[in-house]
GUVO-484781 format. One record per residue (C-alpha): x, y, z; residue number from 1. Coordinates in pm, whole numbers, plus 50000, padded with zeros to 5 digits. Example, Ala and Ser with C-alpha at 12.3 -4.5 7.8 and 13.67 -1.06 7.14 Angstrom:
BEGIN
px->51230 | py->49550 | pz->50780 | pos->1;
px->51367 | py->49894 | pz->50714 | pos->2;
***
This chain:
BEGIN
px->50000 | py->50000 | pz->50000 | pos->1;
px->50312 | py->50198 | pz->50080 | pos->2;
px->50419 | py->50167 | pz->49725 | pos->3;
px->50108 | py->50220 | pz->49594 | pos->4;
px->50088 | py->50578 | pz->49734 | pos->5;
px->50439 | py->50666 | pz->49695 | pos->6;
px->50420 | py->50599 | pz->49338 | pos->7;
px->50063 | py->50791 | pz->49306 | pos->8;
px->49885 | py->50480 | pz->49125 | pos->9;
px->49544 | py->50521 | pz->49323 | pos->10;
px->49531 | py->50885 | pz->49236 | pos->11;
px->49637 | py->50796 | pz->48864 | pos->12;
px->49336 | py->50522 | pz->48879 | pos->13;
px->49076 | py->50769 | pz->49009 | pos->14;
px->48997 | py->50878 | pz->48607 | pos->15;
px->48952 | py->50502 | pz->48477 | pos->16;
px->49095 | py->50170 | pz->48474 | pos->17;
px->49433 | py->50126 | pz->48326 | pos->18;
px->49661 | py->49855 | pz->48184 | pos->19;
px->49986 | py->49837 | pz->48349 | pos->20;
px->50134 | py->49926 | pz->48033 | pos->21;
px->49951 | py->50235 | pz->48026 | pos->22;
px->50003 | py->50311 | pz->48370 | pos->23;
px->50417 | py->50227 | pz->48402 | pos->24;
px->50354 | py->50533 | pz->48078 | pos->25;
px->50211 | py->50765 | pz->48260 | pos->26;
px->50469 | py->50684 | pz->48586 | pos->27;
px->50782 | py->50693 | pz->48371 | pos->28;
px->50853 | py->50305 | pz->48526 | pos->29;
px->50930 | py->49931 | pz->48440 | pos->30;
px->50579 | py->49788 | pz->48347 | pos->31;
px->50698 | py->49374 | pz->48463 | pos->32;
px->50822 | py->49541 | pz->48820 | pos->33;
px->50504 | py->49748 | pz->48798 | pos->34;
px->50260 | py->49481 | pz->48752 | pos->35;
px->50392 | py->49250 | pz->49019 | pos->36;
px->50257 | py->49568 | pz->49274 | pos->37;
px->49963 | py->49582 | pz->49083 | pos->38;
px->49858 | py->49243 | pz->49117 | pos->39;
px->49952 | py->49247 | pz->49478 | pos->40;
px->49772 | py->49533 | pz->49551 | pos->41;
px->49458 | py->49372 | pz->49385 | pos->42;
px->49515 | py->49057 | pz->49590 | pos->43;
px->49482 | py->49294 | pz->49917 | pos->44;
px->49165 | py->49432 | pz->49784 | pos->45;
px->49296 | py->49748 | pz->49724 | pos->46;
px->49262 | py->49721 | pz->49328 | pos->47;
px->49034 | py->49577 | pz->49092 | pos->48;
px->49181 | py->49379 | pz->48809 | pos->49;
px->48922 | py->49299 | pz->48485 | pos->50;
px->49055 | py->49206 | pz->48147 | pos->51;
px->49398 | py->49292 | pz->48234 | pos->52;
px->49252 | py->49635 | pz->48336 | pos->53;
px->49333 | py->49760 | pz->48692 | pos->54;
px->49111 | py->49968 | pz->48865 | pos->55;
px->49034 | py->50119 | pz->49200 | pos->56;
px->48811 | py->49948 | pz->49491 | pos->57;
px->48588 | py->50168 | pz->49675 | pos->58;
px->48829 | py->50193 | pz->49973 | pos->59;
px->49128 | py->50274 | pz->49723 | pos->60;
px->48886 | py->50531 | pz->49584 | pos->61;
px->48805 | py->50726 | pz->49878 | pos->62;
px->49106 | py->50712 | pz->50137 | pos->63;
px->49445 | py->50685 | pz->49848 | pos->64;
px->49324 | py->50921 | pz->49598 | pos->65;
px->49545 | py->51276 | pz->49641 | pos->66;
px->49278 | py->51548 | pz->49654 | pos->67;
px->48967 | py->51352 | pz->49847 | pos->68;
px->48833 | py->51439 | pz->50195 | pos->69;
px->48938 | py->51125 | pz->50332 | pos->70;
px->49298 | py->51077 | pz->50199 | pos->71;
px->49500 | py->50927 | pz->50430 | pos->72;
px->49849 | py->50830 | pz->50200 | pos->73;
px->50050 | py->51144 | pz->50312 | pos->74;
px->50007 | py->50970 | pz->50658 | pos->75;
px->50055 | py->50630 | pz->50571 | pos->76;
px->50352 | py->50715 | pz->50280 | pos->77;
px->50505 | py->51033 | pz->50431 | pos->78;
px->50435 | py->51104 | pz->50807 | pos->79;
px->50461 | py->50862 | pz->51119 | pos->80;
px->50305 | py->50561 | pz->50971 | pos->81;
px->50615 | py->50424 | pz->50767 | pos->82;
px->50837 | py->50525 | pz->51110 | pos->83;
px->50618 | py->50330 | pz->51352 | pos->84;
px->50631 | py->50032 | pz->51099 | pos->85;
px->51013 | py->50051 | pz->51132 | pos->86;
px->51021 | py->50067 | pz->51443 | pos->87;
px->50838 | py->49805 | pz->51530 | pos->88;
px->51048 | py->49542 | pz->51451 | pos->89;
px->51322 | py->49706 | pz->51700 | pos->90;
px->51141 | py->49578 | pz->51987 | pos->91;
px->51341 | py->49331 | pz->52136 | pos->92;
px->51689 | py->49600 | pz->52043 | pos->93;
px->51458 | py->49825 | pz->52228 | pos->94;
px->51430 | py->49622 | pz->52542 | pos->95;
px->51791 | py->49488 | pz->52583 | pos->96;
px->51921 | py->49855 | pz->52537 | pos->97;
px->51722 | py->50023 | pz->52763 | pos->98;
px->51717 | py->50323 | pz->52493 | pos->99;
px->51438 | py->50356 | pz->52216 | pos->100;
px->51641 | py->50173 | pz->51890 | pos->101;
px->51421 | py->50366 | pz->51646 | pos->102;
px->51502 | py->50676 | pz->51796 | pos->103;
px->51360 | py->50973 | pz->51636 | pos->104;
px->51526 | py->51304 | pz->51662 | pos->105;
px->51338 | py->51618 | pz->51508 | pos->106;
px->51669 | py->51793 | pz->51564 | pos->107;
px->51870 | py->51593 | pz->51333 | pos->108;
px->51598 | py->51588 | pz->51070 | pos->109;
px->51666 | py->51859 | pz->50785 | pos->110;
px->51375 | py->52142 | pz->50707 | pos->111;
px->51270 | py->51990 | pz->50363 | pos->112;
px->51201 | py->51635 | pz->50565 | pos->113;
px->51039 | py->51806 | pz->50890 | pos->114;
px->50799 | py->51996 | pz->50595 | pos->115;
px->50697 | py->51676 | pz->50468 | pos->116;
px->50639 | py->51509 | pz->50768 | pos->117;
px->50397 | py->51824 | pz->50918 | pos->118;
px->50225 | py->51871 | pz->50611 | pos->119;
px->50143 | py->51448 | pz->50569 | pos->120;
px->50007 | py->51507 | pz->50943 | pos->121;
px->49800 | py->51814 | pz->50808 | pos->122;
px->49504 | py->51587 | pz->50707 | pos->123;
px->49482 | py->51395 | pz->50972 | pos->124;
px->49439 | py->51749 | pz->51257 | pos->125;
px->49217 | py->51903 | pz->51014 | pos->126;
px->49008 | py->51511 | pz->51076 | pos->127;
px->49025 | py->51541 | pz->51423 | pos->128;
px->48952 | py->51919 | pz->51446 | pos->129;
px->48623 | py->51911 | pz->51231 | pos->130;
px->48550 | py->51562 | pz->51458 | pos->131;
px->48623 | py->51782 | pz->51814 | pos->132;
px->48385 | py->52073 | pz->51638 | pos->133;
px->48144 | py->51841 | pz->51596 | pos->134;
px->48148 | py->51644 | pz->51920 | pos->135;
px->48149 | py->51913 | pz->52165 | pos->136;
px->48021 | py->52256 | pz->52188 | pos->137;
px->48228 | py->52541 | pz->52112 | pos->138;
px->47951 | py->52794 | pz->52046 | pos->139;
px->48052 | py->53032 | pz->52363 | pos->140;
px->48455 | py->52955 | pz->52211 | pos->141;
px->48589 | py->53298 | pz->52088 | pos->142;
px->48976 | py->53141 | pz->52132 | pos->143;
px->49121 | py->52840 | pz->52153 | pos->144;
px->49572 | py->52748 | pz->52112 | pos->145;
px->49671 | py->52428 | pz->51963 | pos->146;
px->49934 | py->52320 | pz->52209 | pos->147;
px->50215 | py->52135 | pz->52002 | pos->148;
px->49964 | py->52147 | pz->51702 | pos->149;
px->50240 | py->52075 | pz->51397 | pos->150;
px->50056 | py->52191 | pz->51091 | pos->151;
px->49772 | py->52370 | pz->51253 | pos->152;
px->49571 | py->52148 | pz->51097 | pos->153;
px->49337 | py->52115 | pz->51429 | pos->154;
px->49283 | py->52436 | pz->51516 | pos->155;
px->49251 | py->52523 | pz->51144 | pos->156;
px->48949 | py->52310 | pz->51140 | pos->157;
px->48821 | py->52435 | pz->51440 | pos->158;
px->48822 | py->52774 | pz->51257 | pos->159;
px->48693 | py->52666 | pz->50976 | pos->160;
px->48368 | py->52514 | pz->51152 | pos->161;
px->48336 | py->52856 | pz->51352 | pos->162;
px->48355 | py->53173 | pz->51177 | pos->163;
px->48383 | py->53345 | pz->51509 | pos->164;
px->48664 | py->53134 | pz->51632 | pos->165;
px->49030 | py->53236 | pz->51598 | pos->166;
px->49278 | py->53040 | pz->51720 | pos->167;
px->49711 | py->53041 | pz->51798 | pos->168;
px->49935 | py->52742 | pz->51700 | pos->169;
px->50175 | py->52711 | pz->51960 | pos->170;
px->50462 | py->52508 | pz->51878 | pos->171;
px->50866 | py->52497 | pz->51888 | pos->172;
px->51022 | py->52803 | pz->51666 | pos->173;
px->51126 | py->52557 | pz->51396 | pos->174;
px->50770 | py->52395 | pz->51363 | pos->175;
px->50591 | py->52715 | pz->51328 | pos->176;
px->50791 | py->52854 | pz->51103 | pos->177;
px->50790 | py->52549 | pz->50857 | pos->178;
px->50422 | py->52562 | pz->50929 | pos->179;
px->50343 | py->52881 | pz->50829 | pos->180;
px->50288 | py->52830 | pz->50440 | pos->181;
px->50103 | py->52510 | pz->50541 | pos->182;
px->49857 | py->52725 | pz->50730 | pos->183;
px->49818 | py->52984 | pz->50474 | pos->184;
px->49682 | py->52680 | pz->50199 | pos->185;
px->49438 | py->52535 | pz->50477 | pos->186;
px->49106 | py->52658 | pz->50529 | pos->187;
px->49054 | py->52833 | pz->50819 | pos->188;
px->49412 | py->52904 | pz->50840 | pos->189;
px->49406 | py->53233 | pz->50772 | pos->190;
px->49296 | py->53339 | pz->51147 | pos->191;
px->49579 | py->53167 | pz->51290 | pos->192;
px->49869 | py->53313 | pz->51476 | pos->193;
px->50144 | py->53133 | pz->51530 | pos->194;
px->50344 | py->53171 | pz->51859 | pos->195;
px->50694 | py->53024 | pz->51917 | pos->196;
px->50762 | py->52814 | pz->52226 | pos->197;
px->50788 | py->52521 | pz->52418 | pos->198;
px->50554 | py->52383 | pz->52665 | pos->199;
px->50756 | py->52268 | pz->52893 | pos->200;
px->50960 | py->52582 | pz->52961 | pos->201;
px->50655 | py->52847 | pz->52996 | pos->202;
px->50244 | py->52855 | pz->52861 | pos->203;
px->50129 | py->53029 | pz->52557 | pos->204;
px->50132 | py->53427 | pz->52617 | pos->205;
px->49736 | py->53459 | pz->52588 | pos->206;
px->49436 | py->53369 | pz->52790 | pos->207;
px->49227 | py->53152 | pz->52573 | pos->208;
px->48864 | py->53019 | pz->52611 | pos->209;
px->49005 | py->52663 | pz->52531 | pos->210;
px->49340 | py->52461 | pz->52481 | pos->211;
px->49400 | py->52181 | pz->52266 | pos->212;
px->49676 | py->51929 | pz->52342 | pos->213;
px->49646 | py->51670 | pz->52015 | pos->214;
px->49885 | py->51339 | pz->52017 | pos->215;
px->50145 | py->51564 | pz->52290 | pos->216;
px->50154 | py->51438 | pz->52623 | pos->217;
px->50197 | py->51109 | pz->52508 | pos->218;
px->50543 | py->51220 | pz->52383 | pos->219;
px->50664 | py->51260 | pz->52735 | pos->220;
px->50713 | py->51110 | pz->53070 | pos->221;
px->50517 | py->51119 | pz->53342 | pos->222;
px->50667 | py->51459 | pz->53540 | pos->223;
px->50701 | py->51627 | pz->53148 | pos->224;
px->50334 | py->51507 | pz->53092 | pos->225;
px->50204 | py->51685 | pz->53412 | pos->226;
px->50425 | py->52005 | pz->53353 | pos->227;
px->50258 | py->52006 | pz->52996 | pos->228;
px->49881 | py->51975 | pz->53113 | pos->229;
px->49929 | py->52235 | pz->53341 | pos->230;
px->50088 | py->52495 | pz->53127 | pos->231;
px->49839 | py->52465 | pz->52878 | pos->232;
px->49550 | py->52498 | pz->53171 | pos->233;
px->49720 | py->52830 | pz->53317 | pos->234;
px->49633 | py->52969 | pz->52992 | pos->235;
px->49256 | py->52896 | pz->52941 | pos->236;
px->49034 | py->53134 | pz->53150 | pos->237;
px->48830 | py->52991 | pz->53426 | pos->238;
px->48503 | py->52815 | pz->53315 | pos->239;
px->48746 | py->52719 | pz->52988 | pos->240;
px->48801 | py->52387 | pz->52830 | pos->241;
px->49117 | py->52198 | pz->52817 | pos->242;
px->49106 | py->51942 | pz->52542 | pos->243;
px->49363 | py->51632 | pz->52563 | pos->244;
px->49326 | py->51406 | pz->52246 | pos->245;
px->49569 | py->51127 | pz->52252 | pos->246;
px->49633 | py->50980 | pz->51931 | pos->247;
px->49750 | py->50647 | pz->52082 | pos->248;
px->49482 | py->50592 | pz->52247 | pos->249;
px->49413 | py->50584 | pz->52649 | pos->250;
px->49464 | py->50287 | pz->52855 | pos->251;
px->49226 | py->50114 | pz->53072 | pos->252;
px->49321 | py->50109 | pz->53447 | pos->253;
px->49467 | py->49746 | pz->53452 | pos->254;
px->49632 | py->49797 | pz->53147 | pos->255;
px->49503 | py->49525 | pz->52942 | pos->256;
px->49322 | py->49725 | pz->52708 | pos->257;
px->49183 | py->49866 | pz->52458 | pos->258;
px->49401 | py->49691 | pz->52216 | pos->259;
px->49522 | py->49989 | pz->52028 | pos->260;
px->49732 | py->50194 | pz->52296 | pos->261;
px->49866 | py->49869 | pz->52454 | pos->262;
px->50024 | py->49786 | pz->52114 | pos->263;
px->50122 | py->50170 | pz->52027 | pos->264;
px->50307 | py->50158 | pz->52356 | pos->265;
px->50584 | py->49927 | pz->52247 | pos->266;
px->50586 | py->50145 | pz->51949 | pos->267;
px->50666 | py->50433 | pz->52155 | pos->268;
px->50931 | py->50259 | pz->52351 | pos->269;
px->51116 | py->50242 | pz->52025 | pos->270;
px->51097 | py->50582 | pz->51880 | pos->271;
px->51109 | py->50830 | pz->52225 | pos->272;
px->51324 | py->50787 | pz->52539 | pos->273;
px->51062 | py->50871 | pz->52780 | pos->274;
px->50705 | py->50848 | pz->52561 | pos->275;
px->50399 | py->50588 | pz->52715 | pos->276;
px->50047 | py->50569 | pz->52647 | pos->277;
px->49872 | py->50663 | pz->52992 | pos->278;
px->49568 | py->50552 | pz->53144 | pos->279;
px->49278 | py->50760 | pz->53249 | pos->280;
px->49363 | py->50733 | pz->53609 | pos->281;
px->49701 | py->50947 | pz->53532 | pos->282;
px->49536 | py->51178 | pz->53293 | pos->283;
px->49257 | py->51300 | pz->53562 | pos->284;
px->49510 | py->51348 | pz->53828 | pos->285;
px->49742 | py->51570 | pz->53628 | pos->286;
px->49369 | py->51778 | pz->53480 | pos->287;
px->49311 | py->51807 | pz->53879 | pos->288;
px->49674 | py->51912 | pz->53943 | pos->289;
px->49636 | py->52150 | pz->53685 | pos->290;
px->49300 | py->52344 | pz->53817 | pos->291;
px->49076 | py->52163 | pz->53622 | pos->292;
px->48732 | py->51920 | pz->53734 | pos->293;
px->48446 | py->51803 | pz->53556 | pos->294;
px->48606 | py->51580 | pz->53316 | pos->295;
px->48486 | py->51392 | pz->53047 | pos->296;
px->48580 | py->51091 | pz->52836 | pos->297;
px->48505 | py->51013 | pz->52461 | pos->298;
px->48542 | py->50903 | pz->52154 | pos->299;
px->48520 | py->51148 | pz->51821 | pos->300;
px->48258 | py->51056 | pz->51573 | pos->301;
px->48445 | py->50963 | pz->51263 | pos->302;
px->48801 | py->50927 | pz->51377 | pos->303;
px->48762 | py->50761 | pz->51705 | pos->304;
px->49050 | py->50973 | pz->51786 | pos->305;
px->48997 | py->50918 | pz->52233 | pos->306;
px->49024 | py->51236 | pz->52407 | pos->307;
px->48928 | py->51412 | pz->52774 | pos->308;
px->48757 | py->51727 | pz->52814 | pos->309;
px->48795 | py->51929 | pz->53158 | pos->310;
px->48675 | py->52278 | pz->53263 | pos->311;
px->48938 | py->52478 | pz->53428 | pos->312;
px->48818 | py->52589 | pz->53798 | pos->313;
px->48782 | py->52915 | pz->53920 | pos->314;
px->49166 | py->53043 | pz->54042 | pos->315;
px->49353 | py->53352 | pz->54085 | pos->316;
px->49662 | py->53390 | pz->53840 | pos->317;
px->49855 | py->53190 | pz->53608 | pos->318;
px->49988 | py->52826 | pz->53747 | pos->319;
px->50228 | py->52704 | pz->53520 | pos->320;
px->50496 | py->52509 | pz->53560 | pos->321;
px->50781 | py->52688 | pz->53418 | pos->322;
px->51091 | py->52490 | pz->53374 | pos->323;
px->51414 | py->52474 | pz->53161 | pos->324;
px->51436 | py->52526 | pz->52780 | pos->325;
px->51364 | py->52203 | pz->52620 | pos->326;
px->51371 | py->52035 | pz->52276 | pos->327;
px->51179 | py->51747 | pz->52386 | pos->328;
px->50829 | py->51876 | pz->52251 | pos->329;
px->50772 | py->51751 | pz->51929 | pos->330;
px->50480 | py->51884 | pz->51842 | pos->331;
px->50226 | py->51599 | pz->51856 | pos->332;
px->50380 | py->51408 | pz->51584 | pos->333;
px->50285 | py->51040 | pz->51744 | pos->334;
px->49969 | py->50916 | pz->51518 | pos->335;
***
């Protein structure tokens, strides 16, 4: 499927079946390497193959082809997806080291890759931002900062569904600056400002009716999580929101479940020194730490993306936790 994206032949099929002579034309490639992808693909149901004809499937058709709502190959073929793969089979390295073997430093990685990577992620925010929009109500919402928000994708969406809305990406200098021409092609974009920083050194400048903290604290350890959470909280107004969407999911109590964050937290083992998947339990104590009750638990229609939604109580001042500079936010790049 990899392949299949990287070489563009969904979005090359969306017009009509094609031979694979026709198509290795139109790629510039070998048509016998060619077909032996083809025919794979059409063995995974991805493609249709009729006459020597191949063709798209339905799922091909609405989540590989560049330009649809629901395209998800920038994800799969350029963001995290083809990393986590990787590092999966580093697991056992992983363990015996006692250091992540699929380590992944933003630091080392050169602007044209980090561009890549944001804007493959850009899909997926705007997803979970229309999804938060339409899950909870944001109709008293004048502002909201996307904590660690990448491509500004979320908030971006958030925008987009609110005309009254306007919203700050928040993110490490590098980030938003590499993000700003992504936010200027995404709708909604346009009544974003972008604010350098780190979470873990100070909050966001502004006092904001809500904060959004999308696939972040899972990139940290437990102290970095907490120092996160409340940073964000200090800068949401009392009676705000604080929104924590965790892309790997959040763990049951005992651990055991659901299946999807106990798996992605081997994956994280491999790719962050100090990153976990973290039950509710820890994610309600560090929203209480932080000045904030009432919480709430769900699931977003659509992209089943889990997150936690907690009102910030009624305090005097700002409560961050300020701490030292640090590179170790990475902007919610964990699917």
């Amino acid at each position: 499927m990899v392949g299949g994206v990287q070489l563009e032949i969904f979005t090359h099929l969306a017009a009509g079946a094609l031979t694979s002579a026709e198509l290795a034309g139109r790629l510039d490639v070998h048509e016998d390497r060619l077909a032996r992808l083809l025919y794979a693909l059409a063995v995974t149901g991805l493609l249709d193959v009729l006459d020597g004809r191949f063709s798209n499937t339905p799922e091909a058709a609405g989540f590989l082809v560049k330009g649809q709502p629901q395209y998800i190959g920038g994800y799969m073929a350029e963001g995290m997806q083809s990393l986590v793969w990787r590092a999966d089979l580093l697991t056992a390295e992983s363990i015996r080291s006692g250091r992540p073997a699929a380590l992944h430093d933003f630091t080392d990685t050169s602007d044209e890759e980090m561009a890549v990577m944001i804007r493959g992620m850009r899909d997926g925010s705007m997803k979970d931002g229309a999804a938060l929009a339409r899950r909870f109500d944001f109709s008293r919402c004048r502002s909201v900062v996307d904590v660690g928000g990448g491509s500004g994708g979320l908030v971006a969406a958030l925008c987009q569904a609110d005309p009254k809305l306007r919203g700050t990406l928040f993110d490490l200098p590098r980030t938003c600056r590499l993000a700003g021409p992504i936010l200027r092609e995404s709708p909604g974009g346009e009544r974003i400002a972008v604010e350098p920083g780190d979470i873990l050194a100070a909050p966001p400048k502004g006092t904001y009716d809500a904060a959004v903290l999308r696939s972040v604290v899972q990139v940290f350890g437990p102290a970095d999580a907490a120092s996160a959470i409340a940073n964000a909280a200090s800068a949401v107004r009392p009676g705000g929101a604080v929104y924590i969407l965790a892309g790997v999911g959040i763990l049951d109590d005992d651990r055991l479940g659901p299946a999807d964050p106990v798996f992605r937290n081997v994956t994280l083992m491999n790719i962050y020194p100090a990153a976990a998947a973290y039950t509710e339990s820890q994610h309600r104590a560090w929203l209480s730490q932080a000045g904030c009750g009432e919480l709430e638990r769900a699931a977003l229609p659509i992209t089943n993306t889990q997150v936690i939604r907690a009102t910030k109580r009624a305090q005097s001042g700002r409560t961050g936790v300020p701490g030292p500079a640090s590179k170790k936010n990475t902007g919610g790049v964990m699917p």
